[in-house]
N, C-alpha and C positions, 0 to 999 in steps of 0.2 A: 751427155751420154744417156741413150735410153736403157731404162732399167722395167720390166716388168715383174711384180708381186704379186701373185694370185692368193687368197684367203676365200674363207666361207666354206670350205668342204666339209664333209663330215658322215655320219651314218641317220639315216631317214626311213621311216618305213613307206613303202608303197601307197602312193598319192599324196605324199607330202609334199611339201615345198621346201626349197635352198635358193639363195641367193649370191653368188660367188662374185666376189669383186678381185678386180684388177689394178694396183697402182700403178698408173702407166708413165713414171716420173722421167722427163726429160722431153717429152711429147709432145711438141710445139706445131707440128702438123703432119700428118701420117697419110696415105693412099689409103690402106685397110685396117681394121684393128678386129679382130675375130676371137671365137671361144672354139679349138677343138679338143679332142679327146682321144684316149684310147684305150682300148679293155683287154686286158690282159689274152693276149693270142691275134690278137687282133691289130688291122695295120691304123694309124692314128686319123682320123677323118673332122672331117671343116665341120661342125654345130650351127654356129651363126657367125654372120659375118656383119661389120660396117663400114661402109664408104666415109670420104670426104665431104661427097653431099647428103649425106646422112642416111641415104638407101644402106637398107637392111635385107638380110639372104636369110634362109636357112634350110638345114636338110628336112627332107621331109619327115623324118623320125621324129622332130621334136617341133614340127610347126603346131601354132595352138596349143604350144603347153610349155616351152623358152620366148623371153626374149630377151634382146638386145640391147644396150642404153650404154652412151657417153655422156660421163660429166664432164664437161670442159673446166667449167670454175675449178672441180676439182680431182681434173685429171686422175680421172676412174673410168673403166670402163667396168659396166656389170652384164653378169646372167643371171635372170630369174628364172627359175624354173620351178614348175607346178606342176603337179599329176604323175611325178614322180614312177619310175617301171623301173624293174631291177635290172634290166635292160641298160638303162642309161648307167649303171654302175661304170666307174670308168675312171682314169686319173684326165683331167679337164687342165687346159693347156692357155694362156693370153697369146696373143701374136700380134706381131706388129710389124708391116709393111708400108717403107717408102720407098720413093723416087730421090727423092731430094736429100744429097747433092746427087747422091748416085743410091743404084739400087740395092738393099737391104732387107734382111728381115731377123725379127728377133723373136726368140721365144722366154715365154715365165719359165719357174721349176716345176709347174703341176700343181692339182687340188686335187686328192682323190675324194669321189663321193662314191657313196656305199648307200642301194635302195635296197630293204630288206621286202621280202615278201611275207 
């Protein structure tokens, strides 16, 4: 059974850095594993994405300032983010998509991060 945990959120000021992990326990191979978000009035939108072959996506709001990283040993997937806008404030969401057996997706409970100005 997959289970996603999301940790690391918190309150930051503008141009700091956070690093949010995801335990992605039961994850034994996945189509997509991604980080989105959503800010309160706002509809929830994709951050970054990761493939199977390890191709990574991201919106362009946070390219050159998130990325993306799977740990396989230990079934984690993280966001770094740096440079921080109070902009990105937002509750930040794991997701998990496969094919196999058949098609799914699952989501964490949320990290909210709070960028002050």
């Amino acid at each position: 059974q997959v289970q996603l945990v999301e940790s690391g959120g918190g309150l930051v000021q503008s141009g700091g850095s956070l690093r949010l992990s995801c335990a992605t326990s039961g994850v034994i191979s996945f189509y997509r594993l991604g980080w989105y978000r959503q800010a309160p009035g706002h509809q929830r939108e994709e951050v970054a994405t990761i493939m199977s072959d390890s191709s990574t996506d991201y919106a362009d709001s946070v390219k050159g300032r998130f990325t993306i990283a799977r740990d396989n040993a230990k079934n984690a997937l993280y966001l770094q983010m740096n440079s921080l806008k109070p902009e990105d404030t937002a509750v930040y969401y794991c997701y998990y998509e496969s094919s196999i057996p058949s098609w799914r997706e699952i989501w964490g409970q949320g990290t909210q991060v709070t960028v002050q100005s």
